[in-house]
C-alpha positions in Angstrom: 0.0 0.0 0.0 1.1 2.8 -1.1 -1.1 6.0 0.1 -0.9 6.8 -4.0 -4.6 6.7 -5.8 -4.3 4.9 -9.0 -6.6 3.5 -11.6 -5.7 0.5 -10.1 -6.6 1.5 -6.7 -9.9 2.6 -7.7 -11.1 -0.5 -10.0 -10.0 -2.7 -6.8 -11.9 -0.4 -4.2 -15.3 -0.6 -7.0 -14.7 -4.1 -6.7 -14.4 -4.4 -3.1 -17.5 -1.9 -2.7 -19.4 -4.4 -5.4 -18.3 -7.1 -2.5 -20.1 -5.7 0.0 -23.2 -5.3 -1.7 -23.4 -8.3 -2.8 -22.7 -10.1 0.5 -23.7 -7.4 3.1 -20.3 -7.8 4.9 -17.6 -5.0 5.7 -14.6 -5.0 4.0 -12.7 -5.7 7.3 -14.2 -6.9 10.2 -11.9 -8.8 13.2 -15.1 -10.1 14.7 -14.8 -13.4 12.2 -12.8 -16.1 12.4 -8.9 -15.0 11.1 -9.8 -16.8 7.7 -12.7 -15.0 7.0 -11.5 -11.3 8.7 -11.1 -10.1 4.9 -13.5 -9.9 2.8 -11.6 -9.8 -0.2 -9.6 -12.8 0.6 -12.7 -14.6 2.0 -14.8 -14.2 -1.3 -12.4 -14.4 -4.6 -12.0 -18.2 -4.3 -15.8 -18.4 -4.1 -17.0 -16.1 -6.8 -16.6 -18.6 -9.6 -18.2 -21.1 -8.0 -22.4 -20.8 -8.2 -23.4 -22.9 -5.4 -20.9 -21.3 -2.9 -21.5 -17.8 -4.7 -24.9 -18.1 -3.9 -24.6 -18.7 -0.1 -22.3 -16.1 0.3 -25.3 -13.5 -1.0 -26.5 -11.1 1.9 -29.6 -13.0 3.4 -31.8 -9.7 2.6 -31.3 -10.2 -1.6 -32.6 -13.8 -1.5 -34.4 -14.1 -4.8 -34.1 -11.0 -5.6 -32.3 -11.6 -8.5 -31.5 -13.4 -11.5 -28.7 -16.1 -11.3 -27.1 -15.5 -14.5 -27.2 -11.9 -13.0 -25.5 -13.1 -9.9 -22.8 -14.5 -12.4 -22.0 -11.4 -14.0 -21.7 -9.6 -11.1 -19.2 -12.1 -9.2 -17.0 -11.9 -13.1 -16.9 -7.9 -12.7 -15.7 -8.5 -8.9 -13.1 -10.9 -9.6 -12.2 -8.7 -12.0 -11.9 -5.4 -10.3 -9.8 -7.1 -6.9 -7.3 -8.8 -8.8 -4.1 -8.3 -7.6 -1.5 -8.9 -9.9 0.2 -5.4 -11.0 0.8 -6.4 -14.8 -2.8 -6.9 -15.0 -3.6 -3.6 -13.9 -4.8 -1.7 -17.4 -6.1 -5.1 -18.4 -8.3 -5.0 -15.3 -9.2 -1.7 -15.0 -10.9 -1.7 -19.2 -12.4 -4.9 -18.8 -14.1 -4.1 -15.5 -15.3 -0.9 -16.8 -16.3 -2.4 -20.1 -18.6 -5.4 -17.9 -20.2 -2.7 -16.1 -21.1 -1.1 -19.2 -22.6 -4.1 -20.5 -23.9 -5.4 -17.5 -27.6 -6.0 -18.4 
């Protein structure tokens, strides 16, 4: 971290902000268990997954959406948070251009 805003910085904070709408949890919050503290860390593994993307949905959307909408949305998140530095340009365009197309 380095204090300095970047494109970078801002397509990963969209992305975490994305996280906690869809799941309803903070970003960071030490009241979990250690493995589940981070949200970020927590959730990537899970987002590409439908039957454990689906549990991890805040309880107050149930069935309020579309699972192929559901879908999309975890792509754009996975997307937006990941963290390796040469994808950075790559990342920041292709999240902007799923949330353009996001229907």
């Amino acid at each position: 971290m380095s204090g300095i805003y970047t494109v970078k910085s801002d397509v990963y904070s969209f992305g975490v902000v994305m996280l906690e709408l869809l799941t309803g949890r903070k970003p960071l919050d030490s009241s979990r268990e250690r493995s589940e503290q981070s949200l970020v860390r927590w959730a990537t593994p899970q987002l590409h997954d439908i039957d454990l993307l689906a549990k991890m949905v805040d309880p107050a959307m149930d069935g309020l959406y579309p699972a192929k909408s559901l879908s999309r949305f975890a792509d754009i998140i996975a997307i937006c948070v990941q963290v390796h530095p040469s994808c950075c340009i790559w990342a920041s365009l292709n999240c902007y251009n799923h949330v353009i197309a996001f229907k």
